[in-house]
C-alpha positions as CSV (number, residue, x, y, z in Angstrom):
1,X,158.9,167.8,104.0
2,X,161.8,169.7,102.0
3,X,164.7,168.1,104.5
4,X,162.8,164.5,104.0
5,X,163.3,164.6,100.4
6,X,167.1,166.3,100.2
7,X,167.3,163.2,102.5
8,X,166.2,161.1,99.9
9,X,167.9,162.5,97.5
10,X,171.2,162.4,99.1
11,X,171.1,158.9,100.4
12,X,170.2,158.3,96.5
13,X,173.3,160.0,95.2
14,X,175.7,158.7,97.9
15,X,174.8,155.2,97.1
16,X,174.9,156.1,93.4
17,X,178.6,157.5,94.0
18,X,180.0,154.4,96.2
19,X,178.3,151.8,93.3
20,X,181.0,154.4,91.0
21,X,184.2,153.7,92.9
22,X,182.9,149.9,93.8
23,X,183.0,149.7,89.2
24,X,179.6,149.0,89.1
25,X,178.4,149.9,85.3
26,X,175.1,150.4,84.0
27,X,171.4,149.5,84.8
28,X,173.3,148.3,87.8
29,X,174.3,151.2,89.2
30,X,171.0,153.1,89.3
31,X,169.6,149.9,91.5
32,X,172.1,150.7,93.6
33,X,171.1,154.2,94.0
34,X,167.4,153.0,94.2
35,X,168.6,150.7,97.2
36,X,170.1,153.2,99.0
37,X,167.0,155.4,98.7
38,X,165.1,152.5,100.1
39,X,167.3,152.0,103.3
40,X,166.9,155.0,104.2
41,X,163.2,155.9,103.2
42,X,162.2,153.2,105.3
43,X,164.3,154.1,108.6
44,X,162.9,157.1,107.9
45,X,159.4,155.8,108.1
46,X,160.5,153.3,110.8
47,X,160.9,156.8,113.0
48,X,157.2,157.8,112.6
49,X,156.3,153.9,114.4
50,X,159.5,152.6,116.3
51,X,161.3,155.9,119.1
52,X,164.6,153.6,119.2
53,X,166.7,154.8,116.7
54,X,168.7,151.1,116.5
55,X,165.5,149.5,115.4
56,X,164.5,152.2,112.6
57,X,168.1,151.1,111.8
58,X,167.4,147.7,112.2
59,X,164.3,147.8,110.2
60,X,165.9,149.9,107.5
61,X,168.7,147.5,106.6
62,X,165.6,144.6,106.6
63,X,164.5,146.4,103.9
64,X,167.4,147.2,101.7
65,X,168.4,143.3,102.0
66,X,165.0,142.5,100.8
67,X,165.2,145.0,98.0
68,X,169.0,143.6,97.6
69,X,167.6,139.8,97.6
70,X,165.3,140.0,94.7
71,X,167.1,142.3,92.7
72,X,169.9,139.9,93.0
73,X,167.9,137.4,91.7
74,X,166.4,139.4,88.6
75,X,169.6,141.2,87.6
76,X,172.0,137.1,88.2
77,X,174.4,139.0,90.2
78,X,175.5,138.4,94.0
79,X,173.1,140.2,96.5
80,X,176.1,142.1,97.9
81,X,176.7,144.2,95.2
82,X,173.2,145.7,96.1
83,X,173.8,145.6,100.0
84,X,177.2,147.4,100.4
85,X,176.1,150.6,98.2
86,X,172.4,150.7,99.0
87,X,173.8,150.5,103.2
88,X,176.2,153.8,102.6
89,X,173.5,155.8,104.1
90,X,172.7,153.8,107.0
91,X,176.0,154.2,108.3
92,X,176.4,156.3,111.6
93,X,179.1,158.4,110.6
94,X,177.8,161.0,112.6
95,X,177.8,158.5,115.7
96,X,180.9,157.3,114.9
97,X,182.6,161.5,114.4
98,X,180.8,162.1,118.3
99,X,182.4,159.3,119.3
100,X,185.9,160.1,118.2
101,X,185.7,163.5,119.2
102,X,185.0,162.5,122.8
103,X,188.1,160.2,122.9
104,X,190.1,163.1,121.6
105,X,188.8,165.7,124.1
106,X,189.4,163.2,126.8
107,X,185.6,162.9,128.2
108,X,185.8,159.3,129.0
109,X,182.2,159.1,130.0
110,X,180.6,160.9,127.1
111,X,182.9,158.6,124.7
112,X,182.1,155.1,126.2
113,X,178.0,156.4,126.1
114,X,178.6,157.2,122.4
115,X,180.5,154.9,121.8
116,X,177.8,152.2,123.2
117,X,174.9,153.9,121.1
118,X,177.4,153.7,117.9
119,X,178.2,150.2,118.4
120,X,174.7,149.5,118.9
121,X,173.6,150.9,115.7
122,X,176.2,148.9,113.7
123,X,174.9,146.1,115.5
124,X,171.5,146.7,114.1
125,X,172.6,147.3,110.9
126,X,174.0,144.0,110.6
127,X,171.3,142.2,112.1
128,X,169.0,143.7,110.3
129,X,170.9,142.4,107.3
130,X,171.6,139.1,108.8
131,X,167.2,138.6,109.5
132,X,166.3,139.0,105.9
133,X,169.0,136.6,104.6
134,X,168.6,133.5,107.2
135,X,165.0,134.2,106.5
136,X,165.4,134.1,102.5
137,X,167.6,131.5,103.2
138,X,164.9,129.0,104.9
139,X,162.5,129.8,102.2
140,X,164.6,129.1,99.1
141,X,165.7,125.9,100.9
142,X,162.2,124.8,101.2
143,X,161.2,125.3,98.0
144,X,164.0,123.3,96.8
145,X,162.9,120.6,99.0
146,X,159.3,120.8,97.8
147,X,160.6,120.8,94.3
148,X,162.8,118.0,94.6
149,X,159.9,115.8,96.6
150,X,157.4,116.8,93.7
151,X,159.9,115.5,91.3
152,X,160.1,112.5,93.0
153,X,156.7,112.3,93.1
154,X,156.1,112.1,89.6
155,X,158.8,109.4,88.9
156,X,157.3,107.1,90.9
C-alpha cells in the first residue's frame, strides 16, 4: 500500500514539475498535478482487472483525456494543456532505457522484443487518448445538431 501511494504521489509531483517548465501558473497547475495523479491511479487500478500492461496503459490515458476534456471546458483553456502534463507519468521511460541499453550492448533480439513492447505502449498511450477525444468529439457534435434543430424548431 506504501509503494501505491509514493506512486501517487510521484506521478502527482512530476506532472506538477512539467506544468512548471510548460509556464503553466496558478489554479492551473495543480489540475495538472491532479491529472497526472489520475493517469496513473487508474492504470494502476486497470492492473487489478486488465494482465496486459498496454491496455492498463491504454485505459489509463482514457482517463486522463476525460479528466483533461472537462477540465478544459470548466477552466476555457485548450484540453492539451491538461493532457501533456497529466501523461508525464504514463510514459515508459523505463521501456524506452531497456530498450536503449540492449541496442548499446549489442543483443539484437532482446532490443527488437523491447523495443516492440515499448512501441506498443506508446501506441496505447496515444490511442487511448485518441478514443476519449473522437468519442467527445461525436457527442459535442450532436448536441450542436440537436440544438440547432430545436432552434429551428421553435422559429417555425
Amino acid at each position: 500500500m506504501q509503494r501505491i501511494i509514493i506512486q501517487l504521489i510521484t506521478a502527482f509531483t512530476s506532472s506538477l514539475g512539467f506544468a512548471i517548465i510548460f509556464n503553466v501558473k496558478g489554479r492551473r497547475l495543480w489540475l495538472d498535478g491532479i491529472g497526472g495523479f489520475i493517469a496513473w491511479g487508474v492504470q494502476l487500478l486497470a492492473t487489478l482487472v486488465f494482465t496486459n500492461e498496454a491496455m492498463c496503459f491504454l485505459v489509463g490515458s482514457a482517463a486522463l483525456t476525460a479528466y483533461a476534456e472537462i477540465m478544459a471546458r470548466v477552466q476555457k483553456c485548450p484540453t492539451t494543456l491538461f493532457i501533456v502534463a497529466g501523461s508525464i507519468p504514463l510514459i515508459p521511460g523505463g521501456a524506452l532505457y531497456r530498450t536503449m541499453s540492449y541496442a548499446i550492448n549489442k543483443d539484437w533480439q532482446a532490443f527488437f522484443n523491447q523495443g516492440l513492447e515499448t512501441l506498443l505502449l506508446a501506441v496505447a498511450i496515444s490511442a487511448g487518448i485518441l478514443i476519449v477525444m473522437v468519442f467527445d468529439q461525436m457527442i459535442h457534435s450532436i448536441w450542436l445538431l440537436r440544438k440547432k434543430r430545436l432552434r429551428n424548431s421553435c422559429e417555425h
